[in-house]
C-alpha positions as CSV (number, residue, x, y, z in Angstrom):
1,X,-6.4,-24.1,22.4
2,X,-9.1,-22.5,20.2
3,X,-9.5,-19.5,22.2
4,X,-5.8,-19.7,23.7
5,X,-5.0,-18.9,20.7
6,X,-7.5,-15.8,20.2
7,X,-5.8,-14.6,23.4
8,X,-3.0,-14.7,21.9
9,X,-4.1,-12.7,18.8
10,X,-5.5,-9.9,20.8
11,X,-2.7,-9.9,23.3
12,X,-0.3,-9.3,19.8
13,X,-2.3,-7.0,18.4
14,X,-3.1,-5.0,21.4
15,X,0.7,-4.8,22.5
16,X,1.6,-4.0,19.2
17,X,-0.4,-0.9,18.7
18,X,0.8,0.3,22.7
19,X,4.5,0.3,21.4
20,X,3.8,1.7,18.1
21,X,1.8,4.7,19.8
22,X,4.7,4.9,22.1
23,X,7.5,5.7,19.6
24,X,5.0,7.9,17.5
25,X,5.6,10.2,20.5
26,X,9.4,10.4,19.3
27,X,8.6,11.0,15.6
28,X,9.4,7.0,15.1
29,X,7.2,5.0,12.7
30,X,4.2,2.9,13.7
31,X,5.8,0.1,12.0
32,X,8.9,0.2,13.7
33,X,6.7,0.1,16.7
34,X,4.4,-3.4,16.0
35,X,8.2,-5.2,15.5
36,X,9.3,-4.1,18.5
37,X,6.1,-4.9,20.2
38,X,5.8,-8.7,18.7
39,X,9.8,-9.2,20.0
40,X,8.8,-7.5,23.1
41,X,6.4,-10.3,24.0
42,X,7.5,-13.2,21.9
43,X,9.2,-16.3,22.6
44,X,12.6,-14.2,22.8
45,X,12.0,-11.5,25.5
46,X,8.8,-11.9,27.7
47,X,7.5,-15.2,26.2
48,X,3.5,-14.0,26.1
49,X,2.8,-14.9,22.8
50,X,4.6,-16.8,20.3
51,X,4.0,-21.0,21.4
52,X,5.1,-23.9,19.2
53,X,0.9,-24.4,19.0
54,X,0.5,-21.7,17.3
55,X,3.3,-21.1,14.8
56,X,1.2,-22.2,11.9
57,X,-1.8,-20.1,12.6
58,X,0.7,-16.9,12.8
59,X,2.1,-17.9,9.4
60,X,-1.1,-18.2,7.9
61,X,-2.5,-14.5,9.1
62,X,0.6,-13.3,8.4
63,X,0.2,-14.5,4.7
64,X,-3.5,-12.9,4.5
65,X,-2.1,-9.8,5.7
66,X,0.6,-9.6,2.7
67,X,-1.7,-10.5,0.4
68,X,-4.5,-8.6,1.3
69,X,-1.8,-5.3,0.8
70,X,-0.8,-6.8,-2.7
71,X,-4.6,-7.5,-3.7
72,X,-4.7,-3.2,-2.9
73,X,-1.4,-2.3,-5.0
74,X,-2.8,-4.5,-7.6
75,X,-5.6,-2.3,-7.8
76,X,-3.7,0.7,-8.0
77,X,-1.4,-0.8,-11.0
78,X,-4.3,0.3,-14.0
79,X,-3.5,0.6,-17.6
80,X,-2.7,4.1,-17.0
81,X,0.0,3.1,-14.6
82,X,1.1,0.5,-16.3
83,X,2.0,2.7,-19.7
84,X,3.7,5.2,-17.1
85,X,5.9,2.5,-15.7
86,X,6.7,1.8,-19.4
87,X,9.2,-0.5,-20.5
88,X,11.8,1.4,-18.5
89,X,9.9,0.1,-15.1
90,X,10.1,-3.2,-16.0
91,X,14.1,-3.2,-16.8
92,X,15.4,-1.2,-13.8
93,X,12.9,-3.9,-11.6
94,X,14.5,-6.7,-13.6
95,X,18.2,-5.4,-14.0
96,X,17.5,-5.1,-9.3
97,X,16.6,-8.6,-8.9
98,X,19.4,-10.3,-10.8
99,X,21.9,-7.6,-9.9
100,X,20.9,-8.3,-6.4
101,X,20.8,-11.9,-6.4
102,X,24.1,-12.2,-8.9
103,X,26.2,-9.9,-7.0
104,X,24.8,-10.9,-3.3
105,X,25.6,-14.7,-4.3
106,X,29.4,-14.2,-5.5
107,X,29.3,-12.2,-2.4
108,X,28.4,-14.7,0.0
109,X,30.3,-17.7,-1.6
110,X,33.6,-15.4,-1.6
111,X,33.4,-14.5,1.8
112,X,31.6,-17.1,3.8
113,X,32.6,-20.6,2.2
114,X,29.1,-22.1,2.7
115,X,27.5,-24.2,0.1
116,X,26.0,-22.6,-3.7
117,X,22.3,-23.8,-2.1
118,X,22.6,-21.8,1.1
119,X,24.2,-18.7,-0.9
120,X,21.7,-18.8,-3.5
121,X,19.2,-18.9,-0.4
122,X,20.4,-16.1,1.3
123,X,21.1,-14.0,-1.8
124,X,17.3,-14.0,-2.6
125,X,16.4,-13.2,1.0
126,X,18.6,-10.1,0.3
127,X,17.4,-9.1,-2.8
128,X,14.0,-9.0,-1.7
129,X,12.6,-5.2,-0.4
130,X,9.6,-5.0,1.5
131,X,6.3,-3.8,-0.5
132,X,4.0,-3.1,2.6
133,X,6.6,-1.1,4.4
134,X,7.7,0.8,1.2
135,X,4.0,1.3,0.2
136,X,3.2,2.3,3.8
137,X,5.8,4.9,4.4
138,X,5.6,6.7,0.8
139,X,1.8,6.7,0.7
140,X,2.1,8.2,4.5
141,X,4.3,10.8,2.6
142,X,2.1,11.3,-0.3
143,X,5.2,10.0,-2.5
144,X,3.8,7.2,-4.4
145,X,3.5,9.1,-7.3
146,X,6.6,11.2,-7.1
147,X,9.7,9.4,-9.6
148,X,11.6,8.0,-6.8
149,X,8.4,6.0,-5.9
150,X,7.5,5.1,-9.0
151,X,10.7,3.8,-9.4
152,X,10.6,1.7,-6.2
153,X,7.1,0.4,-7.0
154,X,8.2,-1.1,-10.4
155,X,11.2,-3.1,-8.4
156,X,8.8,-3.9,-5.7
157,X,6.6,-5.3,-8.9
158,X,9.4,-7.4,-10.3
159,X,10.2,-8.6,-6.7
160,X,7.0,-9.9,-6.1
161,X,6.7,-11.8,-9.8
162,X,9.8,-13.2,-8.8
163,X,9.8,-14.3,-5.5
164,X,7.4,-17.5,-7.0
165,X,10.6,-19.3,-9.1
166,X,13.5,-18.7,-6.2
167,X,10.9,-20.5,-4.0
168,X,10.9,-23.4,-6.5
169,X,15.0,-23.1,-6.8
170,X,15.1,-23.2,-3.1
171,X,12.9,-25.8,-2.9
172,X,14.7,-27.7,-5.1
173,X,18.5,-27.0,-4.0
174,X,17.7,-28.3,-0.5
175,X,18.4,-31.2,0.9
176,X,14.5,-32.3,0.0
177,X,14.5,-32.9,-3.2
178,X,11.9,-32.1,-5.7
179,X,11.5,-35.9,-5.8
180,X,11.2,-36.3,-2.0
181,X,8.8,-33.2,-2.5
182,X,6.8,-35.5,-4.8
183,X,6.7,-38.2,-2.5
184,X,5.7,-36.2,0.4
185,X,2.9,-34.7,-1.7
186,X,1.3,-38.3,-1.9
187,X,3.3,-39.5,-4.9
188,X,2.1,-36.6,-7.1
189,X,1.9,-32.6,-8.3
190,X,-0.7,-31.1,-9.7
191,X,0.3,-30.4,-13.3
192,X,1.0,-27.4,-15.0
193,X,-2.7,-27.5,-17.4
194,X,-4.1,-27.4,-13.3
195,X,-2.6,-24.5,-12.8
196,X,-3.0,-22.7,-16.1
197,X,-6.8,-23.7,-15.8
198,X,-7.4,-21.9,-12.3
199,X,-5.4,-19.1,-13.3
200,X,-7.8,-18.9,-16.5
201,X,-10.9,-19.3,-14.1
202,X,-9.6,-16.5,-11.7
203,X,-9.3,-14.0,-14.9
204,X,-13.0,-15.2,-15.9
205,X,-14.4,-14.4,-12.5
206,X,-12.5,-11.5,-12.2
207,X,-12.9,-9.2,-15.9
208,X,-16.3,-10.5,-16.9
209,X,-18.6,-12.1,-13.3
210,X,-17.4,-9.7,-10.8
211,X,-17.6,-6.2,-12.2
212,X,-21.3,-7.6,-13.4
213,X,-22.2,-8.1,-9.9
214,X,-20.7,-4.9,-8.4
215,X,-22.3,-3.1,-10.8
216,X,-26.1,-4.4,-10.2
217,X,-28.3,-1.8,-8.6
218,X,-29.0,-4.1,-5.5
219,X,-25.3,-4.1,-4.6
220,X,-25.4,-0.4,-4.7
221,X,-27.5,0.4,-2.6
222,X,-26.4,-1.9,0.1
223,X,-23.0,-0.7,1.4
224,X,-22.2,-3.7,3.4
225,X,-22.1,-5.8,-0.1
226,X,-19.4,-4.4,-1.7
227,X,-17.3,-4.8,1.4
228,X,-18.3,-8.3,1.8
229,X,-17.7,-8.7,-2.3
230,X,-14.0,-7.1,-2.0
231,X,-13.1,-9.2,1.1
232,X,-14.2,-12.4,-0.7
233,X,-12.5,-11.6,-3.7
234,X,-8.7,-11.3,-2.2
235,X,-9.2,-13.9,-0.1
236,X,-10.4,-16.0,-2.3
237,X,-8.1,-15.2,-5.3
238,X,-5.2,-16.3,-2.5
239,X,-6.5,-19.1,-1.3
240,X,-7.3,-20.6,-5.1
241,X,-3.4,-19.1,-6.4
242,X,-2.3,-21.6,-3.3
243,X,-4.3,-24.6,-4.0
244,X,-3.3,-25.3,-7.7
245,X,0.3,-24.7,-6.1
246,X,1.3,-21.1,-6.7
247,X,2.1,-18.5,-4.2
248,X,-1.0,-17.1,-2.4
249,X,0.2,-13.4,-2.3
250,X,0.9,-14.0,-6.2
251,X,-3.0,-14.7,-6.9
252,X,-4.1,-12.1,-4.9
253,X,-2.2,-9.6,-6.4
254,X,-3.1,-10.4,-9.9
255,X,-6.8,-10.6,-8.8
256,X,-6.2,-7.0,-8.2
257,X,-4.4,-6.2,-10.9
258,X,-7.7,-7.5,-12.9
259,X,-9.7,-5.5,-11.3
260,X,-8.1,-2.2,-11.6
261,X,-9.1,-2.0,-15.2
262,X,-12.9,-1.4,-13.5
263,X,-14.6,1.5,-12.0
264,X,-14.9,0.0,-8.7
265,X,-11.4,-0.5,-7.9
266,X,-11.0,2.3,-5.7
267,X,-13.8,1.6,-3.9
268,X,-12.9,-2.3,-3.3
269,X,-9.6,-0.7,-2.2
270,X,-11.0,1.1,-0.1
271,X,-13.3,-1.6,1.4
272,X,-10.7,-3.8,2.4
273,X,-8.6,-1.4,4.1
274,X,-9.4,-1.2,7.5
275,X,-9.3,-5.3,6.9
276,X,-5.9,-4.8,5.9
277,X,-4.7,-2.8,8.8
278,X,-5.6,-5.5,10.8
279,X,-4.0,-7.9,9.2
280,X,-0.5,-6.2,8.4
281,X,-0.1,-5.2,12.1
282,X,-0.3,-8.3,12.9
283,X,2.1,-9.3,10.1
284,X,5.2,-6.9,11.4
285,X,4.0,-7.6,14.8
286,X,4.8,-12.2,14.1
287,X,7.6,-10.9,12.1
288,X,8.9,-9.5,15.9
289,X,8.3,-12.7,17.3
290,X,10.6,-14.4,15.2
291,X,14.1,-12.7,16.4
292,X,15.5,-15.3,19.1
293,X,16.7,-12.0,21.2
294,X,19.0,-14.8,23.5
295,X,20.5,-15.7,20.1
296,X,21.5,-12.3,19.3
297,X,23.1,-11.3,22.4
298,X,25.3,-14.0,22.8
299,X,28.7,-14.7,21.5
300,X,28.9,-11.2,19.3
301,X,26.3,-12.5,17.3
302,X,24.6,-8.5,17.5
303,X,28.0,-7.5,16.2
304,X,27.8,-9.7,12.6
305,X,24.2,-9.3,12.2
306,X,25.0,-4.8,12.0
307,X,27.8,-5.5,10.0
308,X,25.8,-7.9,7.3
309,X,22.6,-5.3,7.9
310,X,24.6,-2.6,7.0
311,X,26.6,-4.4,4.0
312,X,23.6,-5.5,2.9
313,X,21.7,-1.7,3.3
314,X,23.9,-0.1,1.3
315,X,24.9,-2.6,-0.9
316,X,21.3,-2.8,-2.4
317,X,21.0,1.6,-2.4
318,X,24.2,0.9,-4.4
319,X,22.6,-1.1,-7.0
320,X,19.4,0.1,-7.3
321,X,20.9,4.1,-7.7
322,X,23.0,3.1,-10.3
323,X,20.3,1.2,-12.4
324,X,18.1,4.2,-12.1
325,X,21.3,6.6,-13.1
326,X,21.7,4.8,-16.0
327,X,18.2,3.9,-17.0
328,X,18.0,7.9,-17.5
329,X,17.0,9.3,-14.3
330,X,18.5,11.9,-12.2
331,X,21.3,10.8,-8.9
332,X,19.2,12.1,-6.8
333,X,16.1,10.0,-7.5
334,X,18.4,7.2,-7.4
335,X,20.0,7.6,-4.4
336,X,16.3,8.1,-3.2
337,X,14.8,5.1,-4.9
338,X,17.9,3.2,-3.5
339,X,17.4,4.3,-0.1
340,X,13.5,3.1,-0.4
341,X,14.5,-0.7,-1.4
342,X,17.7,-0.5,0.7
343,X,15.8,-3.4,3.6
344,X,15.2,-6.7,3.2
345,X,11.9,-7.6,2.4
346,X,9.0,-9.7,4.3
347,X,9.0,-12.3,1.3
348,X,12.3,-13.1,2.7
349,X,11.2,-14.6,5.5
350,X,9.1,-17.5,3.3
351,X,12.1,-17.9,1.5
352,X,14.2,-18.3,4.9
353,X,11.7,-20.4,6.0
354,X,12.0,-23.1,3.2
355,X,15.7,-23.0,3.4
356,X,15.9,-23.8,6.7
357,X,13.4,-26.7,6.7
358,X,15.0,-28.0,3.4
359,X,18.6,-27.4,5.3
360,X,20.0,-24.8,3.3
361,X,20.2,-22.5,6.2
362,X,21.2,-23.5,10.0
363,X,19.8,-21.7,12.7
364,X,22.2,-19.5,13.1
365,X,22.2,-18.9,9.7
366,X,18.2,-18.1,9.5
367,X,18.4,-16.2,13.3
368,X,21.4,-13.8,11.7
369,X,19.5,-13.5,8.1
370,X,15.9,-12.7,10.2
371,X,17.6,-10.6,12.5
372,X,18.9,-8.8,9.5
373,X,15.5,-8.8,8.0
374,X,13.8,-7.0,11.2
375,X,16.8,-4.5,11.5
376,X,16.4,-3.7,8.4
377,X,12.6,-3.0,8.2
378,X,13.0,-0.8,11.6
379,X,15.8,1.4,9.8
380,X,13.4,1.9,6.6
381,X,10.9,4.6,7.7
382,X,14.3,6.9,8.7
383,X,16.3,6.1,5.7
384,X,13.0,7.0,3.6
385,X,12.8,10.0,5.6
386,X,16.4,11.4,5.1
387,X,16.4,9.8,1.1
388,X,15.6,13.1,-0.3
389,X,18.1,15.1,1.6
390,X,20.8,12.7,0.9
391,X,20.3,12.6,-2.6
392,X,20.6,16.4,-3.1
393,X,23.9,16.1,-0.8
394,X,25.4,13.4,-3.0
395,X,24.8,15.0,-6.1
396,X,26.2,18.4,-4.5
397,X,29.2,16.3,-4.0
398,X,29.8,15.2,-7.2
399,X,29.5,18.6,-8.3
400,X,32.3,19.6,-5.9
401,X,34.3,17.3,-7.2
402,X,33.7,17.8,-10.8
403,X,32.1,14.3,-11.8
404,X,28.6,16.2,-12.4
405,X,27.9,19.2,-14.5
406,X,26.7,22.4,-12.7
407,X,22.7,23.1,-14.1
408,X,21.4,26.9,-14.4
409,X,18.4,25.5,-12.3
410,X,17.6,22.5,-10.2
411,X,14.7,20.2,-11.8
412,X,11.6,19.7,-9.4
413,X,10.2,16.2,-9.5
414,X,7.2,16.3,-11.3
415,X,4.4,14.3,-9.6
416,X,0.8,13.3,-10.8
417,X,-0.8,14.9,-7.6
418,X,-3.2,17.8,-7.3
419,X,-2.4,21.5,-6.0
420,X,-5.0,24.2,-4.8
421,X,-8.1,22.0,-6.6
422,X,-11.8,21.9,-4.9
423,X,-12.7,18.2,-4.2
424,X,-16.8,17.9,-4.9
425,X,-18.4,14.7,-3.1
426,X,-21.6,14.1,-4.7
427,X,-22.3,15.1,-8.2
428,X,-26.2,15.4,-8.7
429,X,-28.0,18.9,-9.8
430,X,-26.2,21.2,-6.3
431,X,-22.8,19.3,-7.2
432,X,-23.0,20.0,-10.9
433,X,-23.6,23.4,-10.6
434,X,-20.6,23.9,-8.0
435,X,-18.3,22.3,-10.5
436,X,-19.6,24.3,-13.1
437,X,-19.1,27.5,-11.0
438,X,-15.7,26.1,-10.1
439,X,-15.0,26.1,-14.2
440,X,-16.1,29.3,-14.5
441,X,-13.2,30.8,-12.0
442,X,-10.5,28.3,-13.3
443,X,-10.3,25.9,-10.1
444,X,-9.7,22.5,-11.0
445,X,-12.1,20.2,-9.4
446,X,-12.3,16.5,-8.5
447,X,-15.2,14.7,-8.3
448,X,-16.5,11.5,-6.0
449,X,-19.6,9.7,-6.3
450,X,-21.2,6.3,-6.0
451,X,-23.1,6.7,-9.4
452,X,-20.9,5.5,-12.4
453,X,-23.0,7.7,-14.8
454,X,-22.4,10.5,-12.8
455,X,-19.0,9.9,-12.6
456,X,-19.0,9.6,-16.3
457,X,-21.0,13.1,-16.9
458,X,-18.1,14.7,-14.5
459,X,-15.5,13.8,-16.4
460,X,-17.3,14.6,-19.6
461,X,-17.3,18.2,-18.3
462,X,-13.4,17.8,-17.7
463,X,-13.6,17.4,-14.3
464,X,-11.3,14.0,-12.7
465,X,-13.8,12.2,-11.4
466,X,-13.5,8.4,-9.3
467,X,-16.2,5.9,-8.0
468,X,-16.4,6.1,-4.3
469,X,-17.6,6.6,-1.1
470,X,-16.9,10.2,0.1
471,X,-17.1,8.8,3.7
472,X,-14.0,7.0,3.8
473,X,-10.6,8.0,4.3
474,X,-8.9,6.2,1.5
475,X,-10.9,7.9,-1.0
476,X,-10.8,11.2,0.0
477,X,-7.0,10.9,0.2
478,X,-6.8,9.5,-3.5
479,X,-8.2,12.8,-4.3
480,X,-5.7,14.7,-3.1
481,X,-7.2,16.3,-0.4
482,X,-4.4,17.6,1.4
483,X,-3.7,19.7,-1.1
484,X,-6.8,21.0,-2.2
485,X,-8.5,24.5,-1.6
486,X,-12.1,23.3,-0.4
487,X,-14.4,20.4,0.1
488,X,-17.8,20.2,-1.1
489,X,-20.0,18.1,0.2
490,X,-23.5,17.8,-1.6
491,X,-24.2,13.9,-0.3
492,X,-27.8,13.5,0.0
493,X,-27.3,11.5,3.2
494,X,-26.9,13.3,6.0
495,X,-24.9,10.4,8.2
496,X,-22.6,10.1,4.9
497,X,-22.3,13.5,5.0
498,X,-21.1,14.1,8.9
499,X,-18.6,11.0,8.3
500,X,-17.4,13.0,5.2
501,X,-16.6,16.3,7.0
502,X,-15.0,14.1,10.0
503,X,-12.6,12.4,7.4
504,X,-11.9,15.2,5.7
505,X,-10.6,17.2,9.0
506,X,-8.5,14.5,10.1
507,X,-6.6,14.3,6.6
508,X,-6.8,18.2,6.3
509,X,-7.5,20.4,9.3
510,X,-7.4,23.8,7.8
511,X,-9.5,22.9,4.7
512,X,-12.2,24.6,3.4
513,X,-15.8,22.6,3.7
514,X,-18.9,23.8,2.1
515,X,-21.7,21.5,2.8
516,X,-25.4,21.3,1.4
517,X,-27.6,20.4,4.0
518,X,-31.6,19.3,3.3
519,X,-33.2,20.4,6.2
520,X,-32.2,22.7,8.8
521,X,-32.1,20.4,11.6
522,X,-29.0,19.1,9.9
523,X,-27.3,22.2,10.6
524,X,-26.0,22.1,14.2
525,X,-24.9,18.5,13.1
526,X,-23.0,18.9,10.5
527,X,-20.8,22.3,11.8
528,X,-20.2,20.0,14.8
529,X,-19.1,17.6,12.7
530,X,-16.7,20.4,10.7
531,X,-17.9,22.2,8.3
532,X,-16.9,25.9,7.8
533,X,-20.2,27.1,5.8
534,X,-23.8,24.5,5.0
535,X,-26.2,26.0,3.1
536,X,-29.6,24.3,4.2
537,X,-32.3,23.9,0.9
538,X,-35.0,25.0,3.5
539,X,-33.5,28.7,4.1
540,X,-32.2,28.8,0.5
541,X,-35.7,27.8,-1.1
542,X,-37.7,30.6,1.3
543,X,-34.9,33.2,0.4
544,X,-35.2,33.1,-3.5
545,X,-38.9,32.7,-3.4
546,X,-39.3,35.2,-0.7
547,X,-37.3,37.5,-3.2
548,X,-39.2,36.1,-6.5
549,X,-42.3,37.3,-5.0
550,X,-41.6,40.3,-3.9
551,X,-39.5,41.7,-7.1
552,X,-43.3,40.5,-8.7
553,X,-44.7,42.6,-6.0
554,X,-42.9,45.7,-5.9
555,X,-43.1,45.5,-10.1
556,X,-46.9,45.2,-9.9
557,X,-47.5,48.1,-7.6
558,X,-45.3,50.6,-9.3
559,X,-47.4,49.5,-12.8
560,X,-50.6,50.3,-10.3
561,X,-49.2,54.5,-9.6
């Protein structure tokens, strides 16, 4: 069963990425793609992959896969971050989930007539967005930073804190009691000191063991360590957060919240990312497999699930444009902040899923809410898409119609990313003096290296400067660039170097790279590889001494006449 199950895996993964490069063709998202592919060869279509046997096991990649993505937005959330979130992120996240929850429960009691339990249940399900579909799309579109994504992150934020007590409330509204819980648990719960204790030990390991280790000079040198290190950390954050009886994706998160406060963070995030990729496709890809398909065709059942998906779509941009509105920020970045949390979320289905085992939810009930769910997250890339548009149109509306003043000039968003900069990778003597020169001219420059003190020395010339590996993808794309002017590369090591240049055309085609080469057998390689102009130390060297000597020279024989 073993290595049925493996099968399986591969056989998941492997159709998942076939569909997903499929609908790319038509301009649809990857992500739209791996859902289709896991309901494509689930239990509900084809019947490949998906057996009673292995339900668990799916659950429990799934989970890594979720918190492996919060463990990487935890990173991202540093002090800096935090302060720009403010006090106003943390009230419009808030003000969403009991807006959402409040307003979806009245909803459902009004118009359904099923129990408060099985409202309340299916209220939170709504209220919960999707973080790694949301994080996905607007990092894809470089829009993380912009308002209306800093506005979805902070509710994505408060949704995720959340999401830990409406498990307990569901829990405990179910037919399984929190008594029967007790008893099932072998007649007792681990208390809350338990809890407290390992969350205190987490936040030990984390601010002062961890960055010790990272920074030691043997785990700088080796590459494969800090990988390892970063791995090991999320995972092991999760699984701790789940054995003293908290949510795994919730430990994970705050280990990476932790963290952020270190130098390494960008590197651990990007360390883990290819992990990640992994692990998420196969996430949306079980999240397919869990839409009965049979279910949904019969009886009009398709019919109530669009009307409740679309209720329940712009229901949410509803709420979450007018919280934004009156939290001070422009219609148009609500309406795209709305749009962005419009779906329903993948926390919904472990909520779901503990309804229906504590009989809150039929199945009918949990096929219509998961069908929902899926529908939902395939419709989120295009409503992200067409967010910005429709926000201009609605606001041009309201001018038509008078409820909104006429301005002399349209605001631009105002993001934190870089324009027309030169990003430098490596920062020894050749990168100092290029950002030096780069000073000199008025170009902004952004540094990456794997030396904290050089780091440290960049930014101390005013440069913005991160810990990182040039090589991978992640970083260069936190340094903006796809909107910078020029790369250069002065990495000592060559194979860094080529990996470099071949990231760096793949995130920017028509960029400028410069790179220092030492030798001139490294020439051929690394124009192959990309680069526009390498300047080898061998020719250089000859070149200035060739023309020291003879400007000695010719001085000497003139003295001589």
């Amino acid at each position: 069963m073993d290595w049925q199950l493996l099968g399986e895996f591969l056989f998941l993964l492997s159709s998942a990425v076939a569909v997903a490069a499929i609908v790319e063709r038509f301009g649809v998202s990857s992500i739209v793609g791996y859902l289709l592919g896991g309901m494509l060869v689930g239990p509900g279509v084809l019947g490949f992959v998906g057996s009673a046997n292995s339900e668990s096991s799916y659950a429990v990649m799934t989970e890594l896969g979720v918190s492996l993505l919060l463990f990487t937005i935890g990173l991202e959330i540093t002090p800096g971050k935090l302060k720009l979130f403010g006090i106003r992120g943390g009230v419009i996240g808030l003000a969403q989930v009991l807006l959402t929850t409040g307003i979806g429960l009245i909803t459902i009691l009004l118009f359904t007539g099923v129990s408060l339990g099985t409202a309340f249940a299916a209220s939170c399900m709504v209220t919960m967005s999707s973080t790694a579909v949301v994080v996905r799309v607007l990092s894809d579109r470089n829009e993380l930073d912009a308002p209306h994504g800093r506005d979805a992150l902070s509710i994505l934020l408060l949704q995720d804190f959340a999401v830990v007590p409406m498990l307990l409330i569901v829990s405990m509204l179910g037919d399984s009691s929190l008594d029967t819980t007790i008893e099932e648990s072998g007649g007792s719960i681990l208390p809350t000191t338990t809890m407290l204790l390992g969350m205190l030990v987490l936040v030990v390991l984390t601010v002062f063991v961890l960055p010790r280790i990272l920074g030691s000079e043997i785990f700088r040198r080796n590459r494969d360590f800090p990988v390892i290190i970063a791995l090991t950390t999320a995972l092991t954050a999760a699984w701790g957060s789940h054995t003293i009886g908290l949510s795994a994706e919730l430990g994970a998160f705050v280990a990476g919240i932790i963290l952020a406060r270190t130098d390494f963070a960008r590197q651990l995030r990007a360390d883990v990312q290819a992990l990640k990729a992994v692990f998420l496709t196969l996430f949306f890809a079980s999240v397919g497999l869990l839409v009965d398909v049979e279910w949904l065709l019969r009886d009009g059942n398709w019919a109530e699930v669009l009307l409740f998906t679309g209720v329940g779509i712009l229901g949410k941009s509803i709420i979450v444009s007018t919280i934004v509105v009156l939290s001070g920020g422009r219609i148009r970045q609500g309406v795209r902040s709305g749009l962005c949390i419009a779906q329903i979320g993948e926390f919904s289905f472990v909520i779901g899923s503990i309804a229906f085992t504590r009989g809150l939810l039929d199945y009918g009930g949990f096929q219509a809410l998961v069908s929902a769910t899926v529908l939902s997250l395939i419709f989120t890339p295009g409503l992200i898409a067409v967010a910005g548009r429709s926000g201009i149109r609605v606001e041009d509306m309201l001018k038509k119609v008078g409820l909104l003043k006429k301005r002399g000039r349209e605001d631009r968003d105002e993001t934190d990313q870089l324009f027309d900069h030169v990003v430098i990778a490596g920062f020894g003597p050749s990168g100092e003096e290029a950002a030096r020169m780069m000073q000199l001219v008025g170009i902004e420059t952004y540094v990456i290296d794997l030396n904290r003190a050089l780091v440290e020395n960049a930014r101390k010339m005013g440069a913005r400067a991160d810990l990182g590996n040039s090589a991978q993808r992640e970083i260069l794309e936190h340094a903006h660039l796809g909107s910078a002017r020029a790369l250069i590369v002065t990495v000592p090591d060559p194979h860094a170097t080529v990996a470099t240049i071949e990231q760096a055309r793949m995130i920017a085609p028509d960029i400028l790279i410069c790179a220092r080469a030492r030798f001139k057998k490294f020439n051929e390689l690394f124009e192959k590889a990309g680069a526009d102009h390498v300047v080898v130390e061998e020719g250089v060297s000859g070149t200035l001494l060739g023309s020291m000597a003879a400007s000695v020279l010719g001085r000497s024989d003139e003295d001589q006449d």
